[in-house]
Residue frames as qw, qx, qy, qz and C-alpha x, y, z in Angstrom:
[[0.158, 0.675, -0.586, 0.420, -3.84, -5.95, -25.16],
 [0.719, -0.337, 0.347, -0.499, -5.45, -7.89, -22.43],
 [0.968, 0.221, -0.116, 0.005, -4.80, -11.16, -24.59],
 [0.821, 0.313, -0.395, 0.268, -1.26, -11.43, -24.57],
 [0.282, -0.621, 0.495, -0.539, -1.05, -10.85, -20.71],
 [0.793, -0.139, -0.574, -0.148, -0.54, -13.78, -18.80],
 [0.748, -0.653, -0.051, -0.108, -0.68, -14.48, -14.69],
 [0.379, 0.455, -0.680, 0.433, 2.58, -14.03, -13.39],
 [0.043, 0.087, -0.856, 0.508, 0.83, -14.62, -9.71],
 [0.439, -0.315, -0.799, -0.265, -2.17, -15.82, -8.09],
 [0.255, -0.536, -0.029, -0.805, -4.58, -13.93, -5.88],
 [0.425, -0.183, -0.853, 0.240, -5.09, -15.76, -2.58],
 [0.587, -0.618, -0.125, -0.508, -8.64, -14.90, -0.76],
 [0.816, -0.208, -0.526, 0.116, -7.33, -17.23, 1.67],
 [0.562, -0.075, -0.245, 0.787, -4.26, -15.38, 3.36],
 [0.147, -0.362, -0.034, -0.920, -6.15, -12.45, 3.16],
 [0.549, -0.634, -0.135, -0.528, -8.74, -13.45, 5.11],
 [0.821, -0.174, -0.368, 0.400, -6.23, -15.30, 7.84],
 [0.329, -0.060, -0.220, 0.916, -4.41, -11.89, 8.30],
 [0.438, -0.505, -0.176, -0.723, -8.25, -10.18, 8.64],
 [0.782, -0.409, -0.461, -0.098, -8.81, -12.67, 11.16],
 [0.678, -0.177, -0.339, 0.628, -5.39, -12.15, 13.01],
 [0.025, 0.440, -0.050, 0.896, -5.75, -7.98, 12.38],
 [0.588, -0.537, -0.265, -0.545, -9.68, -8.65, 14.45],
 [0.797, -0.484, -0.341, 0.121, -8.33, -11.11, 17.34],
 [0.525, 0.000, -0.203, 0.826, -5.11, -8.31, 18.22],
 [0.073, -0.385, -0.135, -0.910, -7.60, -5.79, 18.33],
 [0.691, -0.406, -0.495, -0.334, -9.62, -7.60, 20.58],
 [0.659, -0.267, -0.370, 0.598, -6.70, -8.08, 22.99],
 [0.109, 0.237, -0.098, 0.960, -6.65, -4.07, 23.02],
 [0.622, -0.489, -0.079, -0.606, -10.38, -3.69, 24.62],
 [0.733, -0.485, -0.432, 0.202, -9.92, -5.58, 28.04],
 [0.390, -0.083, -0.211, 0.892, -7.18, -2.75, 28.99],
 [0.160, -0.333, -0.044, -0.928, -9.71, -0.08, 28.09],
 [0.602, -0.611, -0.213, -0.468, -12.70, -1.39, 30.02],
 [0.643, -0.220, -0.505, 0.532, -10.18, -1.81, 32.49],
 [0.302, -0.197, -0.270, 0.893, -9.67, 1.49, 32.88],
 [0.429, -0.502, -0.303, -0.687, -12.79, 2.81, 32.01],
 [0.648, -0.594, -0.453, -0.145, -14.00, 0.98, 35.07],
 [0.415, -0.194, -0.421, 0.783, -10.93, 2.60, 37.28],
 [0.038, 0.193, 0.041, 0.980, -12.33, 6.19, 36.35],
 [0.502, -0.428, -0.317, -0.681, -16.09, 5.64, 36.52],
 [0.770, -0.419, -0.479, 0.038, -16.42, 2.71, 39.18],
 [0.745, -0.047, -0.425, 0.512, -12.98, 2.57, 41.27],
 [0.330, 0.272, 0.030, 0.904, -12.83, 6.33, 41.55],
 [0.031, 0.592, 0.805, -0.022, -16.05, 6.83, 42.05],
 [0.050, -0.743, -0.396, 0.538, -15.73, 10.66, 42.23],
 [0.697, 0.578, 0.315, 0.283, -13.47, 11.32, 39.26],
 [0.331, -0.915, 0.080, 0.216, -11.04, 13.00, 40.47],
 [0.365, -0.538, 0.450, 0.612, -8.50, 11.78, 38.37],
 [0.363, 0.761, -0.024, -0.538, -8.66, 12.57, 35.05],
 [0.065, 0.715, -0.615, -0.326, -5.53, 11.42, 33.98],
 [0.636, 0.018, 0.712, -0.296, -6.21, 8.53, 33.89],
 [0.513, 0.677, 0.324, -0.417, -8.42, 8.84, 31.00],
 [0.123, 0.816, -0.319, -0.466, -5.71, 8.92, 29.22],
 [0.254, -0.389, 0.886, -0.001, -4.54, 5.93, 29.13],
 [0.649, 0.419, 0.566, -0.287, -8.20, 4.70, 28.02],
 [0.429, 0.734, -0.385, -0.360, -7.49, 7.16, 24.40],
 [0.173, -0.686, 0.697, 0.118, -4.77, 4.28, 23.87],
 [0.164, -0.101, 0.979, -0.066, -5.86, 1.20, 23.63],
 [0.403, 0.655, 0.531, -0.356, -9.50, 2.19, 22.40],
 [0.398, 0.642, -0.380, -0.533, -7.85, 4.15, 19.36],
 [0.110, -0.380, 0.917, 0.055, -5.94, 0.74, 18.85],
 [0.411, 0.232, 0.881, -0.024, -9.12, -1.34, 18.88],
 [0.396, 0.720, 0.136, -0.553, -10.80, 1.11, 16.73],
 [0.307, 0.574, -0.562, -0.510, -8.12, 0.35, 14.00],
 [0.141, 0.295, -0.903, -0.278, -7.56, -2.92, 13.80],
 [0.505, 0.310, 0.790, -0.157, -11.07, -4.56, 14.48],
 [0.684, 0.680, 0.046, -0.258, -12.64, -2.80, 10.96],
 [0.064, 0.568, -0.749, -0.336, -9.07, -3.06, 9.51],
 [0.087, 0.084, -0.974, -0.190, -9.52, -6.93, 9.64],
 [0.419, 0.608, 0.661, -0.135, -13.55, -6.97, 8.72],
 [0.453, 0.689, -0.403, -0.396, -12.20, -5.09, 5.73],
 [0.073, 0.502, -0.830, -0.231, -9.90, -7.48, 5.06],
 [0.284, 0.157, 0.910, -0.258, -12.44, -10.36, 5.46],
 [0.662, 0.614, 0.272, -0.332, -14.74, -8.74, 2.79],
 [0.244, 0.781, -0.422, -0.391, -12.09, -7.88, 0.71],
 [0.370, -0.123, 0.912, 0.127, -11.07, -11.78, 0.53],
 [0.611, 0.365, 0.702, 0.002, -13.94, -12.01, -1.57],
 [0.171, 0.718, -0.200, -0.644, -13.08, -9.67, -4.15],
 [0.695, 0.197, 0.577, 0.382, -13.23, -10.89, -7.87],
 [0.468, 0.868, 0.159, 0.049, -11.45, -10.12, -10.22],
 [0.393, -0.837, 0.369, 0.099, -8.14, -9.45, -8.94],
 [0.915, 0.371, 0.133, 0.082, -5.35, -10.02, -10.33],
 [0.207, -0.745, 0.444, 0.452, -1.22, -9.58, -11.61],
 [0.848, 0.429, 0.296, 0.091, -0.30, -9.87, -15.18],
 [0.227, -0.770, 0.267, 0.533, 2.17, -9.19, -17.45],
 [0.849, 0.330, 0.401, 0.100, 3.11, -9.41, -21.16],
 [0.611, 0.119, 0.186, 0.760, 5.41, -7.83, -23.70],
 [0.057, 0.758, 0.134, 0.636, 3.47, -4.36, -23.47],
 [0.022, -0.507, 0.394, -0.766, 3.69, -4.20, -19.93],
 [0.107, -0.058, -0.885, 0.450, 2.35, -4.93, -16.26],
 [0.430, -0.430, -0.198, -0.769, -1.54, -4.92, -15.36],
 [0.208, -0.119, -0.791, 0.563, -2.69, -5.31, -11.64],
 [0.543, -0.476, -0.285, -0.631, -6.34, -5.19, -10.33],
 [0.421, -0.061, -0.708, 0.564, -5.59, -5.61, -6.30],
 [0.372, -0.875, -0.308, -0.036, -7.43, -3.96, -3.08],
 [0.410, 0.304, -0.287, 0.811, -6.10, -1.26, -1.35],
 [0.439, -0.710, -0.550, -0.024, -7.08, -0.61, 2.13],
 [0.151, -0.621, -0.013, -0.769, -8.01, 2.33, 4.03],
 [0.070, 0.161, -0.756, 0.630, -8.56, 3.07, 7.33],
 [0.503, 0.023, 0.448, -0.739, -11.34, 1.73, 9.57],
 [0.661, 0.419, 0.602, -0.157, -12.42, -1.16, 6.95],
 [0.511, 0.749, 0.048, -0.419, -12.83, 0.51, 3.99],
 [0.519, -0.172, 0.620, 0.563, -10.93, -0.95, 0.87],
 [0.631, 0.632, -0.049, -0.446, -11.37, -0.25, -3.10],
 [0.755, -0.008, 0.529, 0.388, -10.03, -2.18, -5.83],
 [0.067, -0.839, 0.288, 0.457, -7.61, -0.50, -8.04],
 [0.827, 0.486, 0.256, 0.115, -6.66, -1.06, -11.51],
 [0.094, -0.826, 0.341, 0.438, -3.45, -0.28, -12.68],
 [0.835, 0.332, 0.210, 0.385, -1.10, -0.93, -16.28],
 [0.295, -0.774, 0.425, 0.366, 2.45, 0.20, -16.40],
 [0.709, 0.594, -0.322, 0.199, 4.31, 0.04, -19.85],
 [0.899, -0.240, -0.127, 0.343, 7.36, -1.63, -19.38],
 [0.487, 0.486, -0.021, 0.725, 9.10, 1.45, -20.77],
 [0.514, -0.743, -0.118, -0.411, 7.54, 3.25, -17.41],
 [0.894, -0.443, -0.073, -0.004, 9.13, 0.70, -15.25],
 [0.176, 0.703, -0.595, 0.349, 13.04, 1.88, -13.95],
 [0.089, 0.465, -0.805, 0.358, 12.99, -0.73, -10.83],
 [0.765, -0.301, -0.304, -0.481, 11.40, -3.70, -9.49],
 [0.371, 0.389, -0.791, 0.293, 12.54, -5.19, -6.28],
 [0.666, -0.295, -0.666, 0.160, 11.64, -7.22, -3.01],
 [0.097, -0.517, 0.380, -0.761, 11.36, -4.71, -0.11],
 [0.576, -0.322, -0.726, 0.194, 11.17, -5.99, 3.32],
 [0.177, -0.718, 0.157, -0.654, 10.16, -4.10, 6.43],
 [0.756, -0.126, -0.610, 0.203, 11.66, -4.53, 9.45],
 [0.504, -0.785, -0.048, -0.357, 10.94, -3.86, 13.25],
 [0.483, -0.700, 0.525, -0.007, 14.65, -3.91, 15.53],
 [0.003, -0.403, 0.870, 0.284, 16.41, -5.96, 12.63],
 [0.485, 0.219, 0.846, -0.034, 13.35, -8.87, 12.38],
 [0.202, -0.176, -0.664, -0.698, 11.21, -9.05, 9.03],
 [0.425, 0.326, 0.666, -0.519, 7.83, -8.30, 9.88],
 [0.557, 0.633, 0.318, -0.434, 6.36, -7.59, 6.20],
 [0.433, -0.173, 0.533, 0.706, 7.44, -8.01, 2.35],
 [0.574, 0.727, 0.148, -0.346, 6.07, -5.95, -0.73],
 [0.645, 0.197, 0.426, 0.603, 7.11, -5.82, -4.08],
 [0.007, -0.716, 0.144, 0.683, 8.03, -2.13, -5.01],
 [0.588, 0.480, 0.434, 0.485, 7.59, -1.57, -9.01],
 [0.233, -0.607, 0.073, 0.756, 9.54, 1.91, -8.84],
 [0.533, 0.678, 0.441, 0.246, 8.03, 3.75, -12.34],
 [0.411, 0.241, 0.057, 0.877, 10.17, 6.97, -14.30],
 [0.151, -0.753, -0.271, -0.580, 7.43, 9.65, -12.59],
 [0.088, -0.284, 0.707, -0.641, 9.18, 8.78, -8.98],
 [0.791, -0.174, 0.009, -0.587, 5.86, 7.10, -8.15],
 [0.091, 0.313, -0.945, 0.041, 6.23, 3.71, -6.69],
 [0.696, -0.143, -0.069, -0.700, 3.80, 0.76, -6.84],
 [0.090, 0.351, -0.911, 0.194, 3.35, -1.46, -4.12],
 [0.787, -0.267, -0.450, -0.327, 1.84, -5.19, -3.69],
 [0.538, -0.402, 0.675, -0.305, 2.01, -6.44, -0.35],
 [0.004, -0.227, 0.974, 0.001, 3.01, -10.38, -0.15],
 [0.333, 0.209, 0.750, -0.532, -0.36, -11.35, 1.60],
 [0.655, 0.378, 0.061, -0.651, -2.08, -10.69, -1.22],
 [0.785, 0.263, -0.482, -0.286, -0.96, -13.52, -3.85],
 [0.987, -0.154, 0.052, 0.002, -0.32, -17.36, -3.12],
 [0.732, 0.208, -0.170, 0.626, 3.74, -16.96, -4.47],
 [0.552, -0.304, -0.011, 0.777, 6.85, -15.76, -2.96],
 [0.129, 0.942, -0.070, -0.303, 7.34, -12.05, -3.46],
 [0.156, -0.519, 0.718, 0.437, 11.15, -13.04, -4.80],
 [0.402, 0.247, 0.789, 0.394, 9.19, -15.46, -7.74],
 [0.283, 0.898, 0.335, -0.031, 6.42, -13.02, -8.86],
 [0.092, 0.846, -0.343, -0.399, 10.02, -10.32, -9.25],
 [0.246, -0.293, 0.801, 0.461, 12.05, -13.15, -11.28],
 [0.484, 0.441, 0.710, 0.258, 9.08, -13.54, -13.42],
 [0.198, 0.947, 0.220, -0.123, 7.92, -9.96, -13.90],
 [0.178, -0.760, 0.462, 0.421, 11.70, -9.61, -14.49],
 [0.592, 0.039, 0.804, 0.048, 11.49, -12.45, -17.11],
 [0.323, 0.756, 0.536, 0.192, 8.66, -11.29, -18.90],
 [0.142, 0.959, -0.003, -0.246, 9.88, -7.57, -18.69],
 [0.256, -0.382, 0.722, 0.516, 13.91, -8.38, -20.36],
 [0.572, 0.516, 0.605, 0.202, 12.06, -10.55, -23.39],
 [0.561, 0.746, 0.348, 0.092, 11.32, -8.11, -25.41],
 [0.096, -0.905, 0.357, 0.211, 14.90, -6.38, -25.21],
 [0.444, -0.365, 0.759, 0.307, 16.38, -9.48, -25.78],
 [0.537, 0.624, 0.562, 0.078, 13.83, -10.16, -28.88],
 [0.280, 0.954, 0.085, -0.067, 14.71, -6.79, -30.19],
 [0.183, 0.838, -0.368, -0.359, 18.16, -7.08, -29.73],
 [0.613, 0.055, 0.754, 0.230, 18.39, -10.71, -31.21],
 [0.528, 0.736, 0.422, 0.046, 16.80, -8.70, -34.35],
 [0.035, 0.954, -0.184, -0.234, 19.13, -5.79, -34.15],
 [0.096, -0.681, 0.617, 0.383, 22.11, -8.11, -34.75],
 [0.667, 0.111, 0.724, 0.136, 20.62, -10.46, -36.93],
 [0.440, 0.866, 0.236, 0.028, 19.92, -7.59, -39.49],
 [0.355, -0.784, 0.445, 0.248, 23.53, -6.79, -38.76],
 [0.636, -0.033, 0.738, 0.221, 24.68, -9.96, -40.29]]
């Protein structure tokens, strides 16, 4: 089955590690506020009387917590082989990371008959009206929905859907180019 799949997009270590890098230097910008205020409570304070403070530390320390492993995941994960989006007249196969919190990723294998597949479209997320992110949503008949983030391949999120939409119509139109030629 594996043969008559063929690359609809191209895995890109590259962008992946760029947005690891960018995930590690925003997280970085979150630690100078905490040892700021670490040093109000212990140093400035000296007696520790306020507390509250402290709070304020939680903030900006959870923050660096996520995103510095987030993006030294993402910086191993660039080297993943093997990865991959395909597609052919049985259906869609995808071998992608999927990341977890604190670092951690796995790679994930996945094949969707086409007869599975009810919606594929371009989904964009946006923060006060602005695009900040794009996935491709492959919406399957179990309500389940499977999504590639952009970052991961070298094409557009709108080419990889006009091909997987390409390659997924074919064999309807093949079948019914047969239905009414047997008509005749």
């Amino acid at each position: 089955m594996s043969d008559e799949l063929i690359d609809v997009a191209t895995y890109s270590p590259d962008s992946i590690a760029i947005r690891g890098l960018l995930k590690i230097i925003f997280g970085l910008f979150f630690l100078i506020p905490a040892i700021f205020v670490i040093y109000l409570v212990f140093f400035a304070f000296g007696d520790g009387s306020d507390r509250f403070v402290m709070l304020f530390m939680v903030a900006p320390l959870l923050l660096f917590a996520l995103h510095v492993p987030g993006g030294i995941g993402r910086l191993i994960s660039a080297s993943a082989k093997n990865c991959y989006l395909k597609a052919g007249p049985a259906g869609i196969a995808a071998q992608i990371p999927q990341y977890k919190l604190f670092g951690r990723f796995n790679i994930s294998s996945y094949f969707v008959p086409w007869s599975d597949v009810t919606k594929i479209h371009d989904y964009t997320f946006r923060v006060n009206g602005i695009p900040t992110s794009h996935q491709l949503q492959i919406h399957l008949r179990n309500h389940k929905v499977l999504s590639l983030d952009s970052f991961l391949f070298a094409e557009t999120i709108h080419d990889i859907q006009q091909r997987l939409l390409r390659i997924g119509t074919a064999p309807q139109r093949a079948s019914s180019v047969l239905a009414a030629a047997r008509e005749r």
